[in-house]
Each structure stands twice: as structure tokens, then as C-alpha cells.
N, CA, C and O of each residue as an XYZ file, in Angstrom:
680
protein
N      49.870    -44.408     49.462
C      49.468    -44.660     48.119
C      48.134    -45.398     48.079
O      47.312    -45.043     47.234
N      47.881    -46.271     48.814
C      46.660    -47.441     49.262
C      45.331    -45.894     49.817
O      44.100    -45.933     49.831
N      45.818    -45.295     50.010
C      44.834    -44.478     50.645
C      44.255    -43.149     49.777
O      43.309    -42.363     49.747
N      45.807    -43.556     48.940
C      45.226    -42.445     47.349
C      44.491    -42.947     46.365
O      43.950    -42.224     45.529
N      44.389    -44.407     46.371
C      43.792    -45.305     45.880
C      42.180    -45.035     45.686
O      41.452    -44.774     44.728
N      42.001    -45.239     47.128
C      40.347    -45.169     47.782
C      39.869    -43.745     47.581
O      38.885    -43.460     46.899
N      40.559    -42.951     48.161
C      40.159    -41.507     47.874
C      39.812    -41.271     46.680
O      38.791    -40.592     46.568
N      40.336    -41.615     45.703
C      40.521    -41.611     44.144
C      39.539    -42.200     43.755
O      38.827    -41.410     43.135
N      38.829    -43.872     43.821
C      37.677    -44.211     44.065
C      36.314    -43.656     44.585
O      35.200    -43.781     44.076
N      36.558    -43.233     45.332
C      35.553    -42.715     46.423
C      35.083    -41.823     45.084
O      34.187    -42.184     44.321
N      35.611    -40.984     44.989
C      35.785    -39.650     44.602
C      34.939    -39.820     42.704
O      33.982    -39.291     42.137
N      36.153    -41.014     42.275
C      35.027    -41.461     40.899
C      33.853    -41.660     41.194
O      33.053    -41.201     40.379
N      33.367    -42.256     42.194
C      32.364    -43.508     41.982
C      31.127    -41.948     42.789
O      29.916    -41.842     42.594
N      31.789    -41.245     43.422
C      30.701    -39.621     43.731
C      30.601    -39.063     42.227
O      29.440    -38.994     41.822
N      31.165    -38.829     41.712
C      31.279    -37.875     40.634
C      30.263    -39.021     39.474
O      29.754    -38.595     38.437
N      30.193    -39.893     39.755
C      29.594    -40.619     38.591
C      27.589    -40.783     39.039
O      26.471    -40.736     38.526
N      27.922    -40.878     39.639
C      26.453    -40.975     40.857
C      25.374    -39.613     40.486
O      24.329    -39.461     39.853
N      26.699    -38.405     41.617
C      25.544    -37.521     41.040
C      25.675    -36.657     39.643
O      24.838    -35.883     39.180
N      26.828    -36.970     39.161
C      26.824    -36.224     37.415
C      25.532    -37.481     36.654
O      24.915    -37.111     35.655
N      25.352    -38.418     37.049
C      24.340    -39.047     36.261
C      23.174    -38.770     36.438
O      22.371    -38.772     35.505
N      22.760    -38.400     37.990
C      21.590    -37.784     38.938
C      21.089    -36.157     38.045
O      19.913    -35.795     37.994
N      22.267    -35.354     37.405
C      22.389    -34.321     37.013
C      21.640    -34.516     35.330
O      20.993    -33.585     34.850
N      21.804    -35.590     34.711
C      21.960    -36.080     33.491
C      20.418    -36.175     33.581
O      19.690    -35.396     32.966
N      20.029    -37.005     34.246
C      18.745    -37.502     34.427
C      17.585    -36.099     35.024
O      16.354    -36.108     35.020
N      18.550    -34.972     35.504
C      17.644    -33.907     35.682
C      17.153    -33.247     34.804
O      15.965    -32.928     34.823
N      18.138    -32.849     33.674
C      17.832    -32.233     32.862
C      17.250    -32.815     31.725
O      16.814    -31.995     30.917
N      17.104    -34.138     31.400
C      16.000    -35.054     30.592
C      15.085    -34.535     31.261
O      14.193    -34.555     30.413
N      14.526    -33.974     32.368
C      13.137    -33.990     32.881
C      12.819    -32.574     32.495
O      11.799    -32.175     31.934
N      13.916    -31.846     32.908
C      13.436    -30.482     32.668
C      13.527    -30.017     30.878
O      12.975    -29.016     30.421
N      14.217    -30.846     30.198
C      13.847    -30.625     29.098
C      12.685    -31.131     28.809
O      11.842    -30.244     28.673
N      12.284    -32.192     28.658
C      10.438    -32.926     28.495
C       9.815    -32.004     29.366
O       8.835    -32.644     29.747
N       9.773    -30.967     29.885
C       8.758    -29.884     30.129
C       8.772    -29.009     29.599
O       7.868    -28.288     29.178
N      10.407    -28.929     29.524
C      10.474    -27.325     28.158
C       9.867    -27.791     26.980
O       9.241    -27.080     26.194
N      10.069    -29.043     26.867
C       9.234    -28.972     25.263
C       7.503    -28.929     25.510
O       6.804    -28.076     24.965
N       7.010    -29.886     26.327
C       5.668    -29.470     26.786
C       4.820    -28.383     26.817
O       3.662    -28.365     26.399
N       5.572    -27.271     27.444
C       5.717    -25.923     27.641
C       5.998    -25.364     26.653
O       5.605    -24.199     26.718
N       6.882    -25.766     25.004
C       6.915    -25.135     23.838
C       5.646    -25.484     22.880
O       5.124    -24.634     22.159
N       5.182    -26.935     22.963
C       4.089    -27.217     22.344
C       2.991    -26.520     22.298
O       2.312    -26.150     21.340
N       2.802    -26.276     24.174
C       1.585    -25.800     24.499
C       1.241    -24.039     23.916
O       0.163    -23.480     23.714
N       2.755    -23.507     23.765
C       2.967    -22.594     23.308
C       2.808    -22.012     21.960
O       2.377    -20.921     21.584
N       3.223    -22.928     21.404
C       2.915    -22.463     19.770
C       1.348    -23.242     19.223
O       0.756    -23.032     18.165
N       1.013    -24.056     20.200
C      -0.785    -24.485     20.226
C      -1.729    -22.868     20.234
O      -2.493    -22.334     19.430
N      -1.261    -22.545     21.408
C      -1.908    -21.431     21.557
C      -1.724    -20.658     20.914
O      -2.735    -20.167     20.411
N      -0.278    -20.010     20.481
C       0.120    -18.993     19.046
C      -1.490    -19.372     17.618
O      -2.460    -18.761     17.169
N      -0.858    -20.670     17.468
C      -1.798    -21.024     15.975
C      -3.161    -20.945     16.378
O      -3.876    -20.752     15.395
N      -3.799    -21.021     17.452
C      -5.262    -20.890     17.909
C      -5.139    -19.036     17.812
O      -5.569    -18.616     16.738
N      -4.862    -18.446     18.329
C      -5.041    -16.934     18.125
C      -4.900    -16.426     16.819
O      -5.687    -15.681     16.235
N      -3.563    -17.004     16.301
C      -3.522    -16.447     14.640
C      -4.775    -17.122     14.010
O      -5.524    -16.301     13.479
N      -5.159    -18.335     13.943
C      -6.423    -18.830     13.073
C      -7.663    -17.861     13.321
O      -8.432    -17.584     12.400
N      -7.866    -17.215     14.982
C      -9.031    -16.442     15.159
C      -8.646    -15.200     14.428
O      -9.280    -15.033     13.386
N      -7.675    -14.198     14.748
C      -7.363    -13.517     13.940
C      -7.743    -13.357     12.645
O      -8.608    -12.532     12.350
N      -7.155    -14.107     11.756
C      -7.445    -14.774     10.362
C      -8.686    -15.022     10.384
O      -8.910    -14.906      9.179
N      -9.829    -15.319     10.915
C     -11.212    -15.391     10.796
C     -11.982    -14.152     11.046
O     -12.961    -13.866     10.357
N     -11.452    -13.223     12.269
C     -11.760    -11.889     12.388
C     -11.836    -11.318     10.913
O     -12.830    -11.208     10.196
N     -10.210    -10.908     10.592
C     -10.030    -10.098      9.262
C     -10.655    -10.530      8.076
O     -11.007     -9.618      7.327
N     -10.884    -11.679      7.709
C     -11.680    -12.116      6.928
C     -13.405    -12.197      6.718
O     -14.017    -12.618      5.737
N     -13.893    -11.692      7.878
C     -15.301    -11.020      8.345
C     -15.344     -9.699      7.875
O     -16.339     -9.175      7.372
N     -14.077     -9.079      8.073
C     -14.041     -7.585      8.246
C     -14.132     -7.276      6.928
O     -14.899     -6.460      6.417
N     -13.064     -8.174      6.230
C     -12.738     -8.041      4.687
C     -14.298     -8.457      3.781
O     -14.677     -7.816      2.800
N     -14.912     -9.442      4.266
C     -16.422     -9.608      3.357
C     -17.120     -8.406      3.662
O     -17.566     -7.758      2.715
N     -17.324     -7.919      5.056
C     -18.401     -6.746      5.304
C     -17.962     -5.835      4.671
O     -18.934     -5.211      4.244
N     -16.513     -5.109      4.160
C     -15.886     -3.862      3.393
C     -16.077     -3.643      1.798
O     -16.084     -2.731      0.971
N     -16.283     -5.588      1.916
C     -15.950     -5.591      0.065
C     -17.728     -5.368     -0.100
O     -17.786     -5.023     -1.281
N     -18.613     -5.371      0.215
C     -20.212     -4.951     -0.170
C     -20.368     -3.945     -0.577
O     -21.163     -3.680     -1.479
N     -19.628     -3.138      0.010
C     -19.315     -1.361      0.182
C     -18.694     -1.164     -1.142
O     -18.828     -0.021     -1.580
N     -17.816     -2.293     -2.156
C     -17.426     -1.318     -3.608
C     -17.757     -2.780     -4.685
O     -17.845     -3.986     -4.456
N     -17.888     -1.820     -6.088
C     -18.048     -2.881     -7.190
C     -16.896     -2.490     -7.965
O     -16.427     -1.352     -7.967
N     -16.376     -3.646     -8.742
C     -15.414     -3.490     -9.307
C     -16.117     -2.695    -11.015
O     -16.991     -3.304    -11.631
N     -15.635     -1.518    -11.471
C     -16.141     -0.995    -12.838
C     -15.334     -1.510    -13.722
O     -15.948     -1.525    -14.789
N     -14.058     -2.035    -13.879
C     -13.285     -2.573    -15.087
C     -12.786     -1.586    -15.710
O     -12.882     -0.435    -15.284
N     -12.272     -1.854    -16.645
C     -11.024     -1.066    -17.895
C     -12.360     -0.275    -19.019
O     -13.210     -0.739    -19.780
N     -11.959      1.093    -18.606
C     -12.771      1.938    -18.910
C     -12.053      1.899    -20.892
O     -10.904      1.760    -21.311
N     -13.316      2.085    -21.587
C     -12.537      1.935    -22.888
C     -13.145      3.014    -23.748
O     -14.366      3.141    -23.837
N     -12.099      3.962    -24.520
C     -12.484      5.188    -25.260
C     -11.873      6.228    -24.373
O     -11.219      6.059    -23.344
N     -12.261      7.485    -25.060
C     -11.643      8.394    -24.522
C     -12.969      9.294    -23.324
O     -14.192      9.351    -23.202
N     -11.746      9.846    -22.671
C     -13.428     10.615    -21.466
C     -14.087     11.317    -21.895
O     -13.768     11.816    -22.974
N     -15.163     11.645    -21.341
C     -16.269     12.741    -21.452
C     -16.374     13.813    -22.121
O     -17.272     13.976    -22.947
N     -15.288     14.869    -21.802
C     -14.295     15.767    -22.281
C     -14.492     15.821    -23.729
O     -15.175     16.581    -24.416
N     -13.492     14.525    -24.128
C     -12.727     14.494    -25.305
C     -13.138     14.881    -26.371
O     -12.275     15.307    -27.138
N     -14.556     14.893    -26.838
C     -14.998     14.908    -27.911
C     -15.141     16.553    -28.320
O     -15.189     17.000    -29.466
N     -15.181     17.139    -27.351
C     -15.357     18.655    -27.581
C     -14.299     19.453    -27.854
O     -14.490     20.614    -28.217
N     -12.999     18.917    -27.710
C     -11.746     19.136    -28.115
C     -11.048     18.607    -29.111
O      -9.943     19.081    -29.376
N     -11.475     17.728    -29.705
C     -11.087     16.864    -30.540
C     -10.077     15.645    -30.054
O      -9.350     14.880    -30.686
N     -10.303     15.777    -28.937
C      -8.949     15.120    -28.339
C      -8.960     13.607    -28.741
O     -10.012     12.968    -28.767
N      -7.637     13.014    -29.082
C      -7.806     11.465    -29.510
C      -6.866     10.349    -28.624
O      -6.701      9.151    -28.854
N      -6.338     11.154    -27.573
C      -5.463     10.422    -26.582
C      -4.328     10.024    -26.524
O      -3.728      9.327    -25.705
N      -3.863     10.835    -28.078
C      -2.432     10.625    -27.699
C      -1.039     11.539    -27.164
O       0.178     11.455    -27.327
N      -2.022     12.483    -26.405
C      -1.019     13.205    -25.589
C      -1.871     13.557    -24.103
O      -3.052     13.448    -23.772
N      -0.703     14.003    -23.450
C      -0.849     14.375    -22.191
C      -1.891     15.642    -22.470
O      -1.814     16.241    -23.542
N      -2.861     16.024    -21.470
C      -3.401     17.032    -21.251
C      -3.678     17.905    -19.990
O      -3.815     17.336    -18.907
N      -3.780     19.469    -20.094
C      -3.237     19.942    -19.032
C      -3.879     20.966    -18.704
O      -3.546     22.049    -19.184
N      -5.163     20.847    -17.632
C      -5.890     21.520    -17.115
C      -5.599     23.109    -16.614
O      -6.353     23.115    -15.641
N      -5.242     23.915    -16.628
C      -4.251     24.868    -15.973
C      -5.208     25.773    -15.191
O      -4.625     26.509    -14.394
N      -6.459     25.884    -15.229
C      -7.139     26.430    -14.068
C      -7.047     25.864    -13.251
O      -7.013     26.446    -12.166
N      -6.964     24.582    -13.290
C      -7.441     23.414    -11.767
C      -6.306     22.787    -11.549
O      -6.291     21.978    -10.621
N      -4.996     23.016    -12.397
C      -3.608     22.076    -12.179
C      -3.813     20.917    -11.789
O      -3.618     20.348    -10.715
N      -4.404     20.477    -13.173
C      -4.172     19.156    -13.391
C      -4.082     18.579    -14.863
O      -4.511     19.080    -15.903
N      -3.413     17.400    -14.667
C      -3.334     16.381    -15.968
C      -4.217     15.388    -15.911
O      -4.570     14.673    -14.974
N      -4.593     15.444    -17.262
C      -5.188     13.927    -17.750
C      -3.727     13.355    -18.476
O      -2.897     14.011    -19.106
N      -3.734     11.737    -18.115
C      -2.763     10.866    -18.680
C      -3.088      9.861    -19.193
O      -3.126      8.889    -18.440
N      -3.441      9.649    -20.580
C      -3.969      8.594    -21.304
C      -2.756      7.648    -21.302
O      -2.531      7.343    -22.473
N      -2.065      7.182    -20.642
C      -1.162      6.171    -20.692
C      -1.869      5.342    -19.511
O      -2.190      4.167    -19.692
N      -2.155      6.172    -17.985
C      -2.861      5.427    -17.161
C      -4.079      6.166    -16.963
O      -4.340      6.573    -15.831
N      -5.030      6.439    -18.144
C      -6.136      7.251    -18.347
C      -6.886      7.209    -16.963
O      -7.571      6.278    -16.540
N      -6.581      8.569    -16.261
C      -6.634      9.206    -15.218
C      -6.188     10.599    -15.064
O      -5.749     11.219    -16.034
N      -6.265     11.047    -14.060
C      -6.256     12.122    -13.388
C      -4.859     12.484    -12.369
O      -4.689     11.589    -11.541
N      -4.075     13.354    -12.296
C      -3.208     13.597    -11.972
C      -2.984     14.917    -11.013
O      -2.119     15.656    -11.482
N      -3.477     15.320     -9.958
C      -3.850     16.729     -9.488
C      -2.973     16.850     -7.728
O      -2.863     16.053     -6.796
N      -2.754     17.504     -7.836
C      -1.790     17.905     -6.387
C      -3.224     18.070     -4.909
O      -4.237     18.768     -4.930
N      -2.866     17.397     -4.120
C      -3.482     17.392     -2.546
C      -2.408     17.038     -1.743
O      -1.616     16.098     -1.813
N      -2.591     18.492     -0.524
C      -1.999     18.416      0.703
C      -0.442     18.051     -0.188
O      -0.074     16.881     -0.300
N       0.200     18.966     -0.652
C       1.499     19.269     -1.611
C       2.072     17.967     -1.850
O       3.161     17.570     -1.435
N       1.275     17.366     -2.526
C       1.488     16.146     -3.432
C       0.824     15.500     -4.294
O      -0.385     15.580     -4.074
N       1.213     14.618     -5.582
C       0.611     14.128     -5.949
C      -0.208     12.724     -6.087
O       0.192     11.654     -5.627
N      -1.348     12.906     -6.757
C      -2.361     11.824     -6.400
C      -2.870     11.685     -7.792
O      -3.110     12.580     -8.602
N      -2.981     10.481     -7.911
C      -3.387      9.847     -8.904
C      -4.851      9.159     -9.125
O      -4.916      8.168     -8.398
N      -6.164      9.362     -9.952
C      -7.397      8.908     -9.627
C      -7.940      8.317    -10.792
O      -8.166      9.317    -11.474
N      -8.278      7.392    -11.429
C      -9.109      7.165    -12.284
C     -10.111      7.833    -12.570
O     -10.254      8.008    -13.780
N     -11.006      8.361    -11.801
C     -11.941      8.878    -12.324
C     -11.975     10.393    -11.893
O     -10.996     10.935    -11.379
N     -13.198     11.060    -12.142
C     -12.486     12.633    -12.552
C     -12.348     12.764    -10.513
O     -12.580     11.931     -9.637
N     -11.973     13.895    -10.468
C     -11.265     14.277     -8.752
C     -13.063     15.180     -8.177
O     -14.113     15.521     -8.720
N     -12.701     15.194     -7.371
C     -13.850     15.515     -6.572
C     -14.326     17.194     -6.930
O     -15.435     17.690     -7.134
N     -13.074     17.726     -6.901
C     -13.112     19.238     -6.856
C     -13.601     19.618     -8.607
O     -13.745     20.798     -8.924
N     -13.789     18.672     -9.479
C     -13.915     18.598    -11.092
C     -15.187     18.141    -11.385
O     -15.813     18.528    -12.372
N     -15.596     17.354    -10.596
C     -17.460     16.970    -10.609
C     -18.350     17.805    -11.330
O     -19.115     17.382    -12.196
N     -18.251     19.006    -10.971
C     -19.248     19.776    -11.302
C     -18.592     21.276    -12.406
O     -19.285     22.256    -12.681
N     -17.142     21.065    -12.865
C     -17.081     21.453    -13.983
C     -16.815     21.107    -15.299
O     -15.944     20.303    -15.632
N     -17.871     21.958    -16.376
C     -17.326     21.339    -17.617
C     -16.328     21.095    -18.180
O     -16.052     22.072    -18.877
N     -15.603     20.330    -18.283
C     -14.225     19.449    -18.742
C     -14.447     20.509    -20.274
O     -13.793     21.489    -20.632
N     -15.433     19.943    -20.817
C     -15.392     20.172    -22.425
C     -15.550     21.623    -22.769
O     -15.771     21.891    -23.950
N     -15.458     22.681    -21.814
C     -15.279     23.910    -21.917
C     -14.391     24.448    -21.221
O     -14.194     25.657    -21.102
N     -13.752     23.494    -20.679
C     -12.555     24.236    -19.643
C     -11.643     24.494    -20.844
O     -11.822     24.193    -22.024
N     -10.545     25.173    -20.210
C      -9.127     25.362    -21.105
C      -8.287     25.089    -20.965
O      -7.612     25.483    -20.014
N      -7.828     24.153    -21.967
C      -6.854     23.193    -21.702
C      -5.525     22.732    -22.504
O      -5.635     23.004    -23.700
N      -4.538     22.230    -22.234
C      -3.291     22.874    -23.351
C      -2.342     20.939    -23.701
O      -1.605     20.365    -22.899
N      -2.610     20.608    -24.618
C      -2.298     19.397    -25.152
C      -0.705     19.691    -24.879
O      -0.127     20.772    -24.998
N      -0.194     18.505    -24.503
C       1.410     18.410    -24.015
C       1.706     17.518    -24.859
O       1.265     16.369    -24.887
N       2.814     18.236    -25.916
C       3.196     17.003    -26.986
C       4.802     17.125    -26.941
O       5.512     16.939    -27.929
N       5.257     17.450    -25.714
C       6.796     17.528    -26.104
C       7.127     16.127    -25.163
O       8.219     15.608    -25.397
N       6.376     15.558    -24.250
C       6.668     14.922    -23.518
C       6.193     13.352    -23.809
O       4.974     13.284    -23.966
N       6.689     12.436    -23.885
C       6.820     10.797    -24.438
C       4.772     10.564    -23.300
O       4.458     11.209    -22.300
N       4.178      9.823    -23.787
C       2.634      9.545    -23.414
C       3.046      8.298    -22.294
O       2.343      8.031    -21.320
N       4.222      7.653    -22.608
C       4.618      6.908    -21.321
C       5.210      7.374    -20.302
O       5.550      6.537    -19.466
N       5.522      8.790    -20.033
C       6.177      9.281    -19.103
C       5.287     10.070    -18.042
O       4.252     10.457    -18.584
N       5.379     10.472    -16.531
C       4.338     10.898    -16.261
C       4.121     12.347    -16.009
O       5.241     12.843    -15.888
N       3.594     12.870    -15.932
C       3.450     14.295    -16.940
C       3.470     15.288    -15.220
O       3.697     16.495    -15.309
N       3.322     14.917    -14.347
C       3.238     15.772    -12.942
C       5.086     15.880    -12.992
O       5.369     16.963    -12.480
N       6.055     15.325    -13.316
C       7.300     15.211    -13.306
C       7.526     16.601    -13.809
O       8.318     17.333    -13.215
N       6.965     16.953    -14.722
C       6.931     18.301    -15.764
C       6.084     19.561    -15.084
O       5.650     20.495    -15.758
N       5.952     19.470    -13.974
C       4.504     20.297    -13.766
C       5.437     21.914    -13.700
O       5.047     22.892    -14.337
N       6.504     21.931    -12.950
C       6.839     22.967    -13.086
C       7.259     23.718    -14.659
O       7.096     24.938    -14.626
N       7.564     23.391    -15.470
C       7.973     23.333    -17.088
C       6.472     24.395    -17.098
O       6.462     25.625    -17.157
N       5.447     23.593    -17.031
C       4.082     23.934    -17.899
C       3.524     24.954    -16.615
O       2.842     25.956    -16.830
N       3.848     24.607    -15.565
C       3.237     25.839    -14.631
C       3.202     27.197    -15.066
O       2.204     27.918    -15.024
N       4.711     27.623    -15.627
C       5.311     28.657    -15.732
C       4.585     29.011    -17.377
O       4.261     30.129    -17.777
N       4.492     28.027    -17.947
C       4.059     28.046    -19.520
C       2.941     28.494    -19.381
O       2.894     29.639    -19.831
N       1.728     28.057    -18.856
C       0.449     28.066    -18.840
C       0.343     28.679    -17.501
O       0.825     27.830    -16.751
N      -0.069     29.809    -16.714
C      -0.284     29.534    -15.840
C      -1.977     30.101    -15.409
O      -2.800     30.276    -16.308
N      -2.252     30.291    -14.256
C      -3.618     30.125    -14.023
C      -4.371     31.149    -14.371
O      -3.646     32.127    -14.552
N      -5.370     31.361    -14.531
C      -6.088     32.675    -15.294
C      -6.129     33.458    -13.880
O      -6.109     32.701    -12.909
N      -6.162     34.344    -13.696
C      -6.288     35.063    -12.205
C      -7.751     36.063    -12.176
O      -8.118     36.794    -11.256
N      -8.368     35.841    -13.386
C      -9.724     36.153    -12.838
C     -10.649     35.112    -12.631
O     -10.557     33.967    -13.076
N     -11.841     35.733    -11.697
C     -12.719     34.587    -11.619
C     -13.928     34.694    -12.228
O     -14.409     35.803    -12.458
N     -14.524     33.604    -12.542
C     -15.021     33.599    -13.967
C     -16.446     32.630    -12.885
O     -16.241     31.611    -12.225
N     -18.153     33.569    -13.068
C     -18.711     33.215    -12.494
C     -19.768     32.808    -13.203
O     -20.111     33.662    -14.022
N     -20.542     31.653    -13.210
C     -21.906     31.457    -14.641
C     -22.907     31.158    -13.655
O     -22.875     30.340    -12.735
N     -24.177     32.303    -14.158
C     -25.116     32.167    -13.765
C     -26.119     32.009    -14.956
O     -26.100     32.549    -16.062
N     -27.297     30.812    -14.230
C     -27.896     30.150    -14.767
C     -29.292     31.437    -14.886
O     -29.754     31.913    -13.849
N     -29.583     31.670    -15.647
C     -31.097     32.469    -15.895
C     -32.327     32.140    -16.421
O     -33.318     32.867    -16.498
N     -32.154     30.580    -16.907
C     -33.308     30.050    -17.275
C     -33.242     28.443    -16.310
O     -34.170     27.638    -16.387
């Protein structure tokens, strides 16, 4: 029993020694893990701040390149030759497209979808709006958007199938 005693001793007084030796290891190796986390997210916020200074170079040199035109007011170019007064949808049917005086713009299908433009579309530049032919849409609410309908009016209106060529002689 005297000898289960000591053994028993022995045995605490090991277990206390190096479980404290153990205790004291990992205080160390944690105060490096954190060292090692500091240094870590130091460096994170130094790259994101350059970053953030990059894109913000990139973003001044891009914005030179456009001016803002503002809230276009009245009706377009067009309008006056039609009588048009903006309160309906209108519907290009040679060129399949809408004008939408709700978001007074342009409404025209590219690469089988639609696209939406403020100002007239590229492929429209160089024709007369105010002589084209064009078919006022009044069954449909001026807040709703009128490409939703395209098949309805496709079939209604559809494209002239001759081609129609103007030459200039003076």
C-alpha cells in the first residue's frame, strides 16, 4: 500500500510537471499564431487598399470618355410629323421596334433579345423616323412594356417585304 502511495505520487507530481510544460507550449504557439494572423490580415488590407487605388485610376481615366446628357424633355425628333403626343406605345414595323414613352426610348431585338436604348439604335441613325411607318399601340397600358407584346403586333403589322431604295438626284 506504502508503495501505491509513492507510485501514485510519483505519477501526480509527472503528470503535473509536464501537462504544465504542455500548457506553457501552447501559450507560445498561440502568440505566434496570432503574430502570424496580424501579419496576415496587414498584408490582406495593404493589397485591398492598392487595389482600391488601382480601380479608382481606372474609374477617373473611363469617366473622361462619357458626359452625362440628363432627362431628355419633349417628345423625339420623329414626333412632330406624326402628330404623335406620347401617350402611347409606338411601333416601328420595318425595323421591329418600339418607342416607349414611359421610359422614352427605344426597344429593338439584338442577337435574339431585347435591348433597351435611350437614344435612337445604331441601325436607325440614318433613317427618317418622321417618314417611316409606324402603327400607334393603344390597346396596351403606357406603363407596361410593349416588347412583352411583340408577338401580338408582329403578326398584326408585319414587315413590308419589298425593298424600298431612295436615290438622291440633286
Amino acid at each position: 500500500m506504502k508503495r501505491f502511495k509513492i507510485y501514485s505520487l510519483v505519477l501526480a507530481a509527472t503528470f503535473f510537471l509536464f501537462g504544465s510544460a504542455d500548457v506553457l507550449a501552447q501559450n507560445r504557439n498561440s502568440k505566434h499564431a496570432e503574430k502570424a494572423r496580424k501579419e496576415y490580415y496587414k498584408q490582406q488590407e495593404k493589397e485591398r487598399k492598392a487595389y482600391n487605388k488601382y480601380v479608382e485610376k481606372q474609374y477617373k481615366n473611363n469617366g473622361r470618355n462619357y458626359t452625362y446628357v440628363g432627362k431628355r424633355n419633349g417628345p423625339p425628333a420623329w414626333a412632330p410629323a406624326h402628330g404623335y403626343r406620347a401617350k402611347n406605345h409606338v411601333y416601328f414595323r420595318d425595323y421591329q421596334t418600339f418607342y416607349d414613352p414611359y421610359r422614352e426610348g427605344y426597344v429593338y431585338r439584338r442577337n435574339s433579345k431585347w435591348v433597351f436604348s435611350r437614344s435612337v439604335p445604331t441601325f436607325l441613325v440614318g433613317v427618317n423616323l418622321g417618314a417611316a411607318r409606324m402603327n400607334l399601340i393603344t390597346d396596351i397600358p403606357v406603363n407596361r412594356r410593349p416588347e412583352q407584346y411583340y408577338s401580338r403586333y408582329a403578326n398584326r403589322y408585319p414587315r413590308d417585304s419589298r425593298v424600298q431604295v431612295n436615290i438622291s438626284l440633286f
